[in-house]
N, C-alpha and C positions, 0 to 999 in steps of 0.2 A: 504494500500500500504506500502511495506516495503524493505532493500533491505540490502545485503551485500559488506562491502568494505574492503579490508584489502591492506595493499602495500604490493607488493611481492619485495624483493630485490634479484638479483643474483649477484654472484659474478664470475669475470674471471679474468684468469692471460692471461697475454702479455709476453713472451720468446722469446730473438731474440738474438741468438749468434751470434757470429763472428769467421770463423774459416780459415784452408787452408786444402784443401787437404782430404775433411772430408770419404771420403772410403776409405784412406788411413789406414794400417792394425795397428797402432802405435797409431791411434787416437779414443779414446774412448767416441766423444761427441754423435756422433746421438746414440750410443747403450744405452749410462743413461738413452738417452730422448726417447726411446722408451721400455723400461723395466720400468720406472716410477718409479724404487723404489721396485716393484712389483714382486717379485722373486719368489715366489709360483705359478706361471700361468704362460702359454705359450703364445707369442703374437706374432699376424701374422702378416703380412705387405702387400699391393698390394701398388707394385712403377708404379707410372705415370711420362713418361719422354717425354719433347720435342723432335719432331721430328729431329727440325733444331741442339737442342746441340747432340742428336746419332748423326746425321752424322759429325758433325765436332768433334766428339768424337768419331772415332769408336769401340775405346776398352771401352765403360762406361757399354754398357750392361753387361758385363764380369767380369768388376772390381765392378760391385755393385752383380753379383751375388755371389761372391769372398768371398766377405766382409760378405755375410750375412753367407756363410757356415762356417766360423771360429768366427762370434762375439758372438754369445752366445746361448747355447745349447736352451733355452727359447726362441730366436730370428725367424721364421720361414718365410721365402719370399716366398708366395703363388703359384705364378707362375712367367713364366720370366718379366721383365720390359714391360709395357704395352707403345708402343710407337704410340704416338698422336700430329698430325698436330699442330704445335702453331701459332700464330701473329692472328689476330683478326677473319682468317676465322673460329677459333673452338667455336669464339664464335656465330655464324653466324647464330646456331640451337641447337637443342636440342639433336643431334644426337651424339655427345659424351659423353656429360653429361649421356646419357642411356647408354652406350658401359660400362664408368665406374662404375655403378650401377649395371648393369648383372654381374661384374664381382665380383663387392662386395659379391653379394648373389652368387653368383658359389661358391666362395671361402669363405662363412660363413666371411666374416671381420664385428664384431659384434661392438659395443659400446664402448668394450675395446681394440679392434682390432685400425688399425692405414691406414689410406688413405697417401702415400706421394707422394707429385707433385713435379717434378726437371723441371725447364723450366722460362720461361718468363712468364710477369706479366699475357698474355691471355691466358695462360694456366692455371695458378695458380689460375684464377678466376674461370674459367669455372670445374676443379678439386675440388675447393673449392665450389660450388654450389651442386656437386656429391659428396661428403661427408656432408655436411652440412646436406641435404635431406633422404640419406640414412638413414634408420633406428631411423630417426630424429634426425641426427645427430652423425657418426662415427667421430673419432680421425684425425685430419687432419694437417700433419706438412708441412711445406713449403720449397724447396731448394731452391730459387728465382738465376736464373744463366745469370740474365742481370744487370745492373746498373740500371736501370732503377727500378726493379723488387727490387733488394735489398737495393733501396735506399728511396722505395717508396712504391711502391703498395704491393709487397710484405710483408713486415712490418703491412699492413693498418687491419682490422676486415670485409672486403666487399668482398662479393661473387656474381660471375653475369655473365651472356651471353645476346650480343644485341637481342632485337625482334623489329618487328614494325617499324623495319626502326630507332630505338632508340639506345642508346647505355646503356648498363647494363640495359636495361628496365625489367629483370627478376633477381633477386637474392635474398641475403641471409645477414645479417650482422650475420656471426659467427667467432668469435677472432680462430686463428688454434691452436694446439696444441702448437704447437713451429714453430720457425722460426731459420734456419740454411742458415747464408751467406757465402757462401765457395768463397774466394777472388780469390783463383784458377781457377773457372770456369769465370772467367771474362776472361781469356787467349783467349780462341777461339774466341770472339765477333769480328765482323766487326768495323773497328771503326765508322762507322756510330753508330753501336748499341750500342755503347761506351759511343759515346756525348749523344745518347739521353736521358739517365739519370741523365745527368747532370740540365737540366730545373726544375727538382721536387728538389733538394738542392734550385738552387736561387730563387726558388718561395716561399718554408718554411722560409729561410731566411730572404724573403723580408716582408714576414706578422708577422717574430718571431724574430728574432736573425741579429742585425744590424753587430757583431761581427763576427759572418759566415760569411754575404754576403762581410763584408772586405776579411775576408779568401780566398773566392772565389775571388775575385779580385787578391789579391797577388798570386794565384795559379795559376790563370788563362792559364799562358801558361805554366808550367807542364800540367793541366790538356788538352791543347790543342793538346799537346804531345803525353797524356794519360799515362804517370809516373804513376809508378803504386802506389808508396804512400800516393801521392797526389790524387789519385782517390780513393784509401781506406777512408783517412780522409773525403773525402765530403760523400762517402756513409755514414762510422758510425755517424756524427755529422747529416746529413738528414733525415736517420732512426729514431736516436736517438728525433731528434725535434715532427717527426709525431708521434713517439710512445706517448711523451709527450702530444702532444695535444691531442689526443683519451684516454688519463688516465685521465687529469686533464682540459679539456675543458667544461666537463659539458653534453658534447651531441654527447657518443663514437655512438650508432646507430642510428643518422641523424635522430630526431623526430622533431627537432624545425627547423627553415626554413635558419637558417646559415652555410654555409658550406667553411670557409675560408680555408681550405686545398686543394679546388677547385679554389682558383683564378688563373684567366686565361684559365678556362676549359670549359665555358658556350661560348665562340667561338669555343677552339679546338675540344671540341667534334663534332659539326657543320663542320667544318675544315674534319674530318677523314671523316666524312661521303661523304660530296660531292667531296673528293679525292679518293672515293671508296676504302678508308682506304691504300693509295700509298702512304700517308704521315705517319709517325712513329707517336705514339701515345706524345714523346718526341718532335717531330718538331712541331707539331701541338701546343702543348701547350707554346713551347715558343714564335711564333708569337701571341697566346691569350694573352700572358703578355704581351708582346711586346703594342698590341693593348690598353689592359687597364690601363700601365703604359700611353702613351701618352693622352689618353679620360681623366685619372687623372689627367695631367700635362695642357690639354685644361679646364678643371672644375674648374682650380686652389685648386685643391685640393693634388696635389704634384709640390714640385718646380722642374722647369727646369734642374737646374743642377744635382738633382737626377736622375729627369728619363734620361738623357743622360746617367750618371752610368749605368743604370740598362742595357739601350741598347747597351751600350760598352761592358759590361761585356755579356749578350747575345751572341756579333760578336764577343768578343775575345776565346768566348770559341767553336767557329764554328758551331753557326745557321745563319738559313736566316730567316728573320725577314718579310717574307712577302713570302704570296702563292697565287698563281692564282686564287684558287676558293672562294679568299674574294672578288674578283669580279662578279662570277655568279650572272647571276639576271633571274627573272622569266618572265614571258611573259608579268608582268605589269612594268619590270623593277628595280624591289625590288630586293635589294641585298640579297642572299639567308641567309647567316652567319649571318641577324640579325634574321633569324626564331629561332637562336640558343638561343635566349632571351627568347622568350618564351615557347621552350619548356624546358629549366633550369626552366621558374616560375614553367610548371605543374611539374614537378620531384621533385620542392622545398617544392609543397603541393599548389598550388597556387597564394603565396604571392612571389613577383620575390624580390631577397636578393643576391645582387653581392658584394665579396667581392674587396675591389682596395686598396692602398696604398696609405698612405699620410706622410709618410716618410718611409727611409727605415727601415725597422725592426716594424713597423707600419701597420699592416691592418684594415680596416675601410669596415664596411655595408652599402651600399647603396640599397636603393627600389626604386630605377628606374633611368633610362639608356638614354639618349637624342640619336633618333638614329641619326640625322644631326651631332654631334658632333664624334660619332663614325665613321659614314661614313667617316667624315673629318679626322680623326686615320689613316681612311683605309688607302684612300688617300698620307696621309704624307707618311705611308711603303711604299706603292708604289712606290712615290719618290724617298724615302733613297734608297726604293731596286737597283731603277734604277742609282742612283748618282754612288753607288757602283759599280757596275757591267759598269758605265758609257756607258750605253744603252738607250733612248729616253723611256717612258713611254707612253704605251696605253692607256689610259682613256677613259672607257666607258660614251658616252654621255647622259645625264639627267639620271643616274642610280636614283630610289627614295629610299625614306628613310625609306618604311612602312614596319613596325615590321609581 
């Protein structure tokens, strides 16, 4: 018996600029990053655009086919902008991920060829899975044109579409070519779409940089404003932290069972699904912190007057900190949002690994979750929700606890 072993090492780069205005005719960032230096060879482009930013752009189709017939003779846009549903229903099947595949091989976009996706983070996923795939792997740069998207996911190496009733239960980790955050396209969003990128700053914050989440605090009402400089700085400093931890954390494609860039996820995931995804992938997550900041603060494993910060700063930057379907329960009366526990264990490999706070700028791992204690979380939201809104609270009678 005998055998062979050798470590394979690869290596990736992470690019994530920051710009304004980027198909603007003056600006020369996306054409470096997609001629690579590479001046000998012609390179072709298929552009993937969110549905929602064409229409509240209606001159984008035009202005990007603009751009590509003057940036450079080498430069070649395949056919018109390929326009595709965004927010969680594309991730919902398999059925765009193939629309952009056929049109790879229609269009020969080969290896040194370039995939780019303009849209929100669930596009960017689902786009990023169809070039990841293709060809094992085509050229795939990012225009992230949410806050959310450019402060967060967009930035991140994960590519995925839900199955099985899961969320991302199909993908890819492949870092993109580049990443391009045009501060510009932040103009059209709703402000709903606005704030909800703000949740993924104070959650990096709260497990990385106690100095941010001051930032955030003193910004707080710029950002509730939505000032647009004060929304710039939390994205770059946001970006900037995630990109950190997926260089120097130790574990950029999730092999070991820690995943603290996910605190507060292993509810909100839970949360979008029994909201039949009515809830922002951003609202959701902020009552999951919300939840695991107080379950910390009941553990004694964060003090009081923290987690009240955490939840001021939550309300001041305009979430609700509490949704209805953390009361769903099943026919034995179990609260639905703790099955969210274990299906984060089987995704985690397993072994269930939550990460929570024990001070700000402090995240800590825990292997396992009291659900009586969490219930009691619920509960508390419930309360606040209702002090707030200063409405009487429904309380579901003997809801149980079982996981």
């Amino acid at each position: 018996m005998f055998s062979i072993e050798r470590s394979i090492e690869v290596g990736f780069r992470l690019r994530v600029y920051f710009t304004r205005n980027v198909f603007g005719r003056a600006n020369p960032l996306l054409r470096d990053i997609l001629l690579n230096g590479e001046m000998d060879r012609d390179h072709r482009a298929l552009m993937v655009v969110d549905e929602a930013l064409a229409q509240a752009r209606p001159g984008l189709a035009a202005q990007i086919e603009a751009w590509f017939a003057t940036a450079s003779p080498r430069l070649k846009l395949v056919c018109a902008p390929l326009v595709i549903e965004g927010g969680e229903r594309t991730k919902n099947s398999l059925m765009h991920v193939s629309e952009i595949q056929s049109h790879i091989e229609r269009y020969h976009i080969d290896r040194h060829s370039c995939v780019i996706a303009m849209g929100g983070g669930a596009l960017l996923d689902m786009a990023g899975l169809a070039a990841a795939t293709a060809h094992r792997g085509v050229r795939h740069v990012r225009l992230p044109t949410t806050t959310l998207s450019q402060a967060d996911s967009g930035v991140g190496v994960k590519n995925g579409i839900n199955a099985f009733g899961k969320k991302n239960f199909v993908g890819t980790f492949a870092p993109p070519f580049a990443v391009v955050n045009d501060f510009e396209m932040l103009d059209s969003l709703t402000d709903r779409d606005k704030r909800a990128g703000y949740v993924e700053a104070v959650k990096v914050a709260l497990i990385r940089d106690r100095d941010f989440f001051e930032r955030l605090e003193t910004d707080a009402p710029k950002l509730a404003a939505f000032e647009a400089a004060a929304m710039e700085r939390l994205i770059e400093r946001s970006a900037r932290l995630h990109v950190e931890h997926i260089a120097t954390g130790g574990d950029p494609f999730e092999t070991g069972s820690a995943r603290p860039l996910d605190f507060g996820h292993w509810a909100a995931h839970k949360l979008e699904q029994l909201s039949e995804y009515k809830l922002r992938h951003g609202e959701a997550v902020a009552v999951g912190i919300a939840l695991d900041i107080l379950y910390a603060r009941n553990l004694g494993l964060l003090d009081a007057a923290s987690a009240e910060r955490v939840l001021g700063l939550l309300e001041a930057l305009g979430f609700e900190l509490f949704a209805q379907e953390l009361l769903h329960a099943d026919s034995a009366q179990a609260l639905l949002v703790l099955n969210g526990l274990e299906e984060f264990r089987e995704h985690l490999g397993g072994k269930l690994c939550i990460t929570l706070v024990k001070a700000i700028g402090q995240g800590v791992e825990v292997g396992e979750m009291n659900a009586a204690k969490v219930v009691a979380a619920i509960y508390e939201l419930q309360e606040r929700h209702a002090a707030r809104a200063k409405i009487v609270p429904m309380r579901s009678a003997d809801l149980g606890t079982g996981i």
